[in-house]
Wavefront OBJ file of the C-alpha trace (Angstrom):
o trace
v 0.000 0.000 0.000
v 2.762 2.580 0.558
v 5.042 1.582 -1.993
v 1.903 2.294 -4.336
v 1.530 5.688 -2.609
v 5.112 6.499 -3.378
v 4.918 5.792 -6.429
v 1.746 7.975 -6.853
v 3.193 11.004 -5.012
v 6.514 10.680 -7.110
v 4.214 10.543 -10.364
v 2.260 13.792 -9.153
v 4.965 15.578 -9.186
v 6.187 14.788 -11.659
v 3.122 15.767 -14.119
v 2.106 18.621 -11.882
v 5.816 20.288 -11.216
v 5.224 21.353 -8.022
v 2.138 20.604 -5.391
v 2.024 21.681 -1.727
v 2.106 19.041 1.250
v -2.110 20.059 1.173
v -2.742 19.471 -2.650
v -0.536 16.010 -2.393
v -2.847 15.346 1.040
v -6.066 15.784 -0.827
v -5.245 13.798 -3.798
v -3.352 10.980 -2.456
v -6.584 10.610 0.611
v -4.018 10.833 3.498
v -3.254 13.575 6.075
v -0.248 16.162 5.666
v 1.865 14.331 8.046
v 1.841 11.112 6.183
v 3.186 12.967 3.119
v 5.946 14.855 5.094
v 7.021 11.183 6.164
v 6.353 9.694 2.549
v 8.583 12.670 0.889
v 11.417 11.967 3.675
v 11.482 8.407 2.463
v 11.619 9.327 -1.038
v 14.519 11.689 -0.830
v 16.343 8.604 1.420
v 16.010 6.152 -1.359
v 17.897 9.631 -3.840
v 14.569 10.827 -5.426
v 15.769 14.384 -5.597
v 12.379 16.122 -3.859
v 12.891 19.459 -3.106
v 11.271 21.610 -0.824
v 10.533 25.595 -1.718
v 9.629 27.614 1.791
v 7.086 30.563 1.754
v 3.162 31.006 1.053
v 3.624 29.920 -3.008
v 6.126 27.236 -1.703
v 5.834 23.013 -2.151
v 7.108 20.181 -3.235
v 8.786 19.522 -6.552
v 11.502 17.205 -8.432
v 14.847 18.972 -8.899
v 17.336 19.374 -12.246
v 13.841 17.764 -14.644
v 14.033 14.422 -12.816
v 11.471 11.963 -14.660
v 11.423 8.552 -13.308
v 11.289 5.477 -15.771
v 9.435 3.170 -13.454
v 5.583 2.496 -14.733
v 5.020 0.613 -11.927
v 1.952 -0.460 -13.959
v -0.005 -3.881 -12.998
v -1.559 -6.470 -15.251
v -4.942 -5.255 -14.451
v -3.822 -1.380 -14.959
v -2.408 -2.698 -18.062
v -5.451 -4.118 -19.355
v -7.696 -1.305 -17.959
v -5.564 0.790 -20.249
v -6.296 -0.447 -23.452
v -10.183 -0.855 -22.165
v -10.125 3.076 -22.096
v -9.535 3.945 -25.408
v -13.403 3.494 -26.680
v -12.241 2.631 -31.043
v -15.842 3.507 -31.719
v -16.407 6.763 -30.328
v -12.724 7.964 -31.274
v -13.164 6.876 -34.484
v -16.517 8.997 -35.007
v -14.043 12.059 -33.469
v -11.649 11.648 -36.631
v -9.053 10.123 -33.768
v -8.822 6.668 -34.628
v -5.321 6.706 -35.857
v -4.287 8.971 -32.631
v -6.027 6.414 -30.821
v -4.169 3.486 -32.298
v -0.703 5.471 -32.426
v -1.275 5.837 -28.944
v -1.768 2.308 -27.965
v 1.200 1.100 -29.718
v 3.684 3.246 -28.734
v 1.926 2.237 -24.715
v 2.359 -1.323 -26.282
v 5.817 -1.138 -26.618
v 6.866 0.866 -23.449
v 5.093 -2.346 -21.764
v 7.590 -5.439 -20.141
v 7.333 -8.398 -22.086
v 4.855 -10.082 -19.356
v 2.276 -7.480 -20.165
v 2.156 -7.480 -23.790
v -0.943 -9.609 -24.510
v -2.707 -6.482 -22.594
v -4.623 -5.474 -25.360
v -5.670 -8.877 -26.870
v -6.664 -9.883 -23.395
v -9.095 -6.828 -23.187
v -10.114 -6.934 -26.929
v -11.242 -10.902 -26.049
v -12.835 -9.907 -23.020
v -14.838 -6.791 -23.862
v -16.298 -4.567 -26.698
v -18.195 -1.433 -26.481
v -20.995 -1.437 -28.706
v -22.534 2.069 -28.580
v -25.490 2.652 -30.978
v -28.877 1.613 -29.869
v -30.695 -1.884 -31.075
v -32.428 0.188 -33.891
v -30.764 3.580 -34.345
v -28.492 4.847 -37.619
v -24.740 3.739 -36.506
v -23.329 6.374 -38.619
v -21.975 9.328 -37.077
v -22.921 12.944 -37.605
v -21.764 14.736 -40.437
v -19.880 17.670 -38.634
v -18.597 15.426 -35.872
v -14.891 15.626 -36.816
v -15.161 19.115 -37.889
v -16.428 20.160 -34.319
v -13.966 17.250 -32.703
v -10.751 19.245 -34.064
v -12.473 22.749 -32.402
v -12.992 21.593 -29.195
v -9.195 20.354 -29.459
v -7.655 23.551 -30.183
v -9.955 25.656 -28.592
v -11.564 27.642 -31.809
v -14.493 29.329 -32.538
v -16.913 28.034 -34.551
v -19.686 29.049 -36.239
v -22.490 26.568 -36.073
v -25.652 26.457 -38.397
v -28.132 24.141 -36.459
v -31.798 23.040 -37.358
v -34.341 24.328 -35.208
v -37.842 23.128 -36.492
v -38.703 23.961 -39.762
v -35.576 26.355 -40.038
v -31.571 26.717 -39.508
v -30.232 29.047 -37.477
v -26.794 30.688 -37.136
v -25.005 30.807 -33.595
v -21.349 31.755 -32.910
v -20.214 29.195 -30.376
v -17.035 28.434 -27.676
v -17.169 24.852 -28.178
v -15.990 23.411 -24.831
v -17.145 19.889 -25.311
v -18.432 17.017 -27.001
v -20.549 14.479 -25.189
v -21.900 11.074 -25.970
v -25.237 9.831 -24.178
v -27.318 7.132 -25.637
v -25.507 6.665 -29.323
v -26.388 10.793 -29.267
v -23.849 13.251 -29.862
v -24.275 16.709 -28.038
v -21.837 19.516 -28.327
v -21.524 21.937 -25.140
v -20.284 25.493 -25.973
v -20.653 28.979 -24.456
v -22.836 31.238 -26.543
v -22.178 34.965 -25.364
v -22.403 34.446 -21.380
v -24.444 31.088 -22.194
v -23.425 27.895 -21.440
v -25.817 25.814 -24.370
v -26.050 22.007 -25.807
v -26.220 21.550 -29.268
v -27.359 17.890 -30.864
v -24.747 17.632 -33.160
v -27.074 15.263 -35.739
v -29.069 18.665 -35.946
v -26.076 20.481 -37.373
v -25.895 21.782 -40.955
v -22.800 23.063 -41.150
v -19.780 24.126 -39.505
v -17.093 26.957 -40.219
v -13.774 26.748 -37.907
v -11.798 29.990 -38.118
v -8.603 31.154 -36.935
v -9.823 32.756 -34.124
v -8.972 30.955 -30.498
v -11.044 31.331 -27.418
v -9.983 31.162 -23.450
v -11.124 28.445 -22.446
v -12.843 28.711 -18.484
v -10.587 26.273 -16.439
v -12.868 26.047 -13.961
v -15.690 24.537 -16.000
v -16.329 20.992 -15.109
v -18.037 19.241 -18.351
v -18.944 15.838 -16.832
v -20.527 18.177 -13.647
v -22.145 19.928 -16.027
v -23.925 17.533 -18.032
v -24.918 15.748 -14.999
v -26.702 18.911 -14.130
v -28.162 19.625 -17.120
v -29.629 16.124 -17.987
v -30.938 15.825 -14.757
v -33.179 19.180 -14.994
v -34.303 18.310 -18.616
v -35.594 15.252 -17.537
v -37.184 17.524 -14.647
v -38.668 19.980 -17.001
v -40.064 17.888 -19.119
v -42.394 15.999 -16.313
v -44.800 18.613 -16.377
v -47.971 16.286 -15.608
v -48.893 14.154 -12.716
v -50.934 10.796 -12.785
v -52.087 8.622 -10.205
v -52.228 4.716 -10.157
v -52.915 1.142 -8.372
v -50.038 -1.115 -8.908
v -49.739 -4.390 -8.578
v -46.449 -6.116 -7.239
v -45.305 -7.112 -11.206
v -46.719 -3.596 -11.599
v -44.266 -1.910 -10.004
v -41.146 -4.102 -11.090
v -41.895 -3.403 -14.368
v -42.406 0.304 -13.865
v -38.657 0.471 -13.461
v -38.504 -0.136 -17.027
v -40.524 2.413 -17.926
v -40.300 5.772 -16.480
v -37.906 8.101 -18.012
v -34.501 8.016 -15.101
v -33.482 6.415 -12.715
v -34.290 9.061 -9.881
v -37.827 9.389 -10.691
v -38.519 6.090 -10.162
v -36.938 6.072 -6.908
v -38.658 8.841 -6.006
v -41.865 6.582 -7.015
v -40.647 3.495 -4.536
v -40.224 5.716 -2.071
v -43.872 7.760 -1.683
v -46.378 4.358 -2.654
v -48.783 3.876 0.248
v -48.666 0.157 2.125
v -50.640 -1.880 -0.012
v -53.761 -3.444 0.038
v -55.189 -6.922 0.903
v -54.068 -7.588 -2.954
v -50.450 -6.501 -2.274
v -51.265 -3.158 -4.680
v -50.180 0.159 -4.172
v -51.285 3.309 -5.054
v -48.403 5.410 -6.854
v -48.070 8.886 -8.164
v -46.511 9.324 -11.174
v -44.767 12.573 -13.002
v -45.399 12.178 -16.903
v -44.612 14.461 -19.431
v -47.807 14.297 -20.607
v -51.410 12.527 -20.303
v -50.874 11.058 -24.089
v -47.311 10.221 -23.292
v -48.467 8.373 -20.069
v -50.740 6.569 -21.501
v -48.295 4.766 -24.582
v -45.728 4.195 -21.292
v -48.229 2.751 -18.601
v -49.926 0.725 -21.647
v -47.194 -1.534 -21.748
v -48.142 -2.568 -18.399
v -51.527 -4.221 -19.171
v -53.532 -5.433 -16.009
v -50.746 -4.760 -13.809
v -51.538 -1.265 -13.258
v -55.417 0.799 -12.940
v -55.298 4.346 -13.747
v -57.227 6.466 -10.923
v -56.359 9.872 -12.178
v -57.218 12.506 -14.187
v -60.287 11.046 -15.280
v -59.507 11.537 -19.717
v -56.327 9.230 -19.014
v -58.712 6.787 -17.277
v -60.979 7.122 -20.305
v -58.424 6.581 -22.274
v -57.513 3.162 -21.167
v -61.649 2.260 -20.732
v -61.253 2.491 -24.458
v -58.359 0.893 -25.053
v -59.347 -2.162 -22.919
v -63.004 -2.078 -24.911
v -61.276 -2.976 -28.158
v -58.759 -5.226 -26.746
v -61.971 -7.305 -25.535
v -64.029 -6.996 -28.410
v -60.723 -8.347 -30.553
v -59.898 -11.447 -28.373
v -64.001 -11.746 -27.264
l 1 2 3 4 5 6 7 8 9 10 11 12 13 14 15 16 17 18 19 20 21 22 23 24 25 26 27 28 29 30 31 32 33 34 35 36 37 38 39 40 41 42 43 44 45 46 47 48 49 50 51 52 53 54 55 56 57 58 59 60 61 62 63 64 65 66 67 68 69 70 71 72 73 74 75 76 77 78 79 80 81 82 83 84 85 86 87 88 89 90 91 92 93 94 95 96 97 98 99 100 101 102 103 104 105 106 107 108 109 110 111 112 113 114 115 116 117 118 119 120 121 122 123 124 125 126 127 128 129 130 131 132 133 134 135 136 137 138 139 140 141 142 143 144 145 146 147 148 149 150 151 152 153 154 155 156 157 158 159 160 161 162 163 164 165 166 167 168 169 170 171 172 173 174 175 176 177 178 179 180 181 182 183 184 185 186 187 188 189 190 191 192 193 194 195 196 197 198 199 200 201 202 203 204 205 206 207 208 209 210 211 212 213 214 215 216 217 218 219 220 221 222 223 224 225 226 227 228 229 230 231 232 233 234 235 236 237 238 239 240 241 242 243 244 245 246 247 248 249 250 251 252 253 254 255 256 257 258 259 260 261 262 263 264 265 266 267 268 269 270 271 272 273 274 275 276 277 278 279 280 281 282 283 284 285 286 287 288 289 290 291 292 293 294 295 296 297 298 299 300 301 302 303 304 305 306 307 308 309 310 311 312 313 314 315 316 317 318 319 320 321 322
């Protein structure tokens, strides 16, 4: 366990140049004291750490030292070669980078480790695309790849309805969810998503933007998806479940938080073992193609046109199997 942690430290700073005995605290998960005693041990086994005094002071590696020890494991090896995702890089434009990459890793690798990648490739493929969706990528995808890599401005003609529309955009990100592409840029002091299947066309110029360090993209997607999905469950509907009923509802609603939100307001159930749910929809027509799928296994108590609507339906279901 400490050898690892020296090993970690040493790496740290050597990517970071110099950390103080806080920073190396925080990211290594032990207090400040253990590091003082993990950088004494370092400089007794002549790894030249150095220590700079004052407010701006820390630790760093003197003279450029780089250490050649990967200290990597067969699993870290293997985990490697797991992370470089050929499909999505490929849609990017960066399947060669991708494959440079994991060659020259390849042959930095001791001899014991060099089935790494045919281990993983046996083992496990990432198969992105939906069941029935178009596996081709967008259009503009490498276009806008190559911006968010060297930070240009682009400007962005997007489809919006029945018309395009022309936005100047910082584009900070690219982001894959469901076999969807979705661009993230700043538009004037707006931070804005883009489906990038939606855009027309794309014009990169020369001119570079400063980028906002600070600006977390997975964080912000996170946030984002979650109050879309929000937004969009404008509607409430109220049902009787039955225990299959409520499994199955799992499958159904649209994330994982809103169903347990569901779980966790139903009512003890009945002598049947039912329970009475609420439900936020995005609409009463939407509600009623998702809670269809559930057949007997769920009565529909409220508003009263959903309930009508599933009178109906279960009227012609009878008079077709009658």
């Amino acid at each position: 366990m400490r050898a690892s942690r020296l090993i970690s430290l040493l790496l740290l700073l050597q990517s970071r140049g110099s950390m103080t005995a806080g920073e190396l605290a925080r990211e290594l998960e032990v207090s400040e004291r253990t590091v003082y005693r993990d950088v004494l041990a370092l400089s007794a086994a002549g790894v030249p750490v150095y220590a700079d005094r004052g407010r701006a002071g820390g630790y760093r590696l003197l003279g450029g030292y780089r250490t050649r020890l990967t200290g990597l494991t067969r699993d870290e090896a293997e985990a490697l070669f797991l992370a470089g995702l050929p499909g999505p890089a490929g849609e990017m434009g960066l399947a060669d980078a991708v494959a440079s990459a994991e060659l020259k890793v390849l042959a930095a690798l001791p001899p014991a480790l060099r089935d790494a990648p045919a281990r993983a490739g046996q083992r496990f493929h990432l198969d992105v695309p939906g069941w029935f969706r178009e596996a081709a990528p967008p259009l503009w995808l490498p276009e806008l790849a190559r911006a968010v890599w060297a930070d240009r401005v682009v400007e962005l003609r997007y489809r919006r309805g029945d018309r395009d529309v022309t936005r100047r955009v910082q584009p900070y990100g690219l982001v894959l969810k469901s076999a969807v592409w979705y661009l993230v840029g700043r538009v004037g002091d707006d931070v804005r998503t883009y489906r990038v299947d939606r855009v027309t066309g794309v014009e990169v110029g020369d001119e570079h933007f400063d980028r906002d360090e600070g600006f977390d993209l997975a964080g912000h997607w996170r946030e984002q998806a979650g109050s879309f999905l929000r937004t969009m469950l404008r509607a409430e509907v109220a049902v009787r479940l039955s225990p299959a009923g409520l499994r199955q509802l799992r499958h159904l609603v649209d994330a994982p938080f809103v169903y347990d939100d569901i779980v966790a307001a139903v009512g003890p159930p009945d002598g049947q073992g039912w329970v009475v749910a609420r439900l936020p929809v995005e609409s009463v027509q939407v509600a009623y193609r998702q809670l269809l799928g559930l057949g007997p296994e769920v009565e529909v108590l409220e508003p009263p046109e959903l309930r009508q609507l599933f009178a109906e339906s279960a009227e012609r279901l009878g008079a077709l199997y009658r």
